[in-house]
N, C-alpha and C positions, 0 to 999 in steps of 0.2 A: 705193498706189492709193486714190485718193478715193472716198467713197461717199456716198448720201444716202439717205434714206426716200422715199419713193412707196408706190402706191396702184398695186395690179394686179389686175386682176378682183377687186375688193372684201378682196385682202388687203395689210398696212399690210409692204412689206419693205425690205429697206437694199441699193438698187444700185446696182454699180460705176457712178461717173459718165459713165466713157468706154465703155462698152459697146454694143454694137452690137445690133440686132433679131434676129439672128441665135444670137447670146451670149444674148440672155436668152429667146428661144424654148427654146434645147435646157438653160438651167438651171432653166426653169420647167415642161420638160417639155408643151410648147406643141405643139398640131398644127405640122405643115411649113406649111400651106395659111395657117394664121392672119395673118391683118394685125396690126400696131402702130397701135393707135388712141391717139393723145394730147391730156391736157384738159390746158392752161395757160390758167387764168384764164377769157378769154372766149373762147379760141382753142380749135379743135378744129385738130389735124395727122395724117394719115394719112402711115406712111414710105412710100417706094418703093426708096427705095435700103439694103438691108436689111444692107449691111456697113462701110456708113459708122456713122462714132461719132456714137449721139445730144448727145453734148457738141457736135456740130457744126451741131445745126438748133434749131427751135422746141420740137421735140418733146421735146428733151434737158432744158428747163426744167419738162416737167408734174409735176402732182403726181399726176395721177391714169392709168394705162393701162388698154388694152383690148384684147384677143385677140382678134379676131373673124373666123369663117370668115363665107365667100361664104355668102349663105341661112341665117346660124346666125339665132339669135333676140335680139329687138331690145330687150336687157333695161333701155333708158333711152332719154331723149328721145336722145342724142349717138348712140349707137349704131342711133336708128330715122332720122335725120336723112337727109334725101334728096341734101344734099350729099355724105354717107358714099358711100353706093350709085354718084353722081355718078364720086366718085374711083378705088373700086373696080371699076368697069364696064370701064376700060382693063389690060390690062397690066402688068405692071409693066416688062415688059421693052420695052414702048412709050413708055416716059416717058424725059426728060429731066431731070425736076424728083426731087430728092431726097425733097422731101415733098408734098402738097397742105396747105396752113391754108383756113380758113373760118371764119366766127365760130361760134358754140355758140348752137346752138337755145336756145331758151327763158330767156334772156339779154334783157333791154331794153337795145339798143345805142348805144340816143336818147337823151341827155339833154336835162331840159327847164331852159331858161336861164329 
């Protein structure tokens, strides 16, 4: 099985590539309740579909993750981001979409020509 390094709530650890939200909540010891919040580059991805392999989405490429319960505390711009809230507000069992992306607050997404 493949592995790689990431970034999970501010600690640096090596996960299985194809593991799922589900797989790394109960190895990390994760609330049930908690979301997968993921930073690739200037993309923020929230999962929805929490048993598919992140090798399968956007989210599967971050470096950086995020656990976050409903009303937990908004310990960075991504995680206070109002598109977060946005994704969160539905369901999950509402959704069709595997993930929500959005770009990453506080990112200049303009370049100037």
């Amino acid at each position: 099985m493949e592995t790689r390094w990431a970034t999970v709530d501010g600690v640096t650890l090596e996960l299985p590539a194809d593991s799922t939200v589900n797989e790394l909540r109960d190895a990390l010891y994760k609330p049930d309740d908690a979301v997968l919040v993921a930073v690739t580059g200037d993309l923020v991805s929230v999962v929805h579909d929490e048993d598919r392999r992140l090798s399968e989405l956007v989210a599967g490429c971050a470096e950086t993750y995020y656990f976050r319960q409903r009303g937990g505390p908004e310990r960075n711009d991504v995680l206070a981001a109002p598109e977060l809230e946005d994704a969160l507000a539905d369901s999950s069992d509402d959704r069709e979409e595997a993930e929500t992306t959005f770009q990453r607050p506080g990112i200049d997404h303009y370049s100037s020509n």
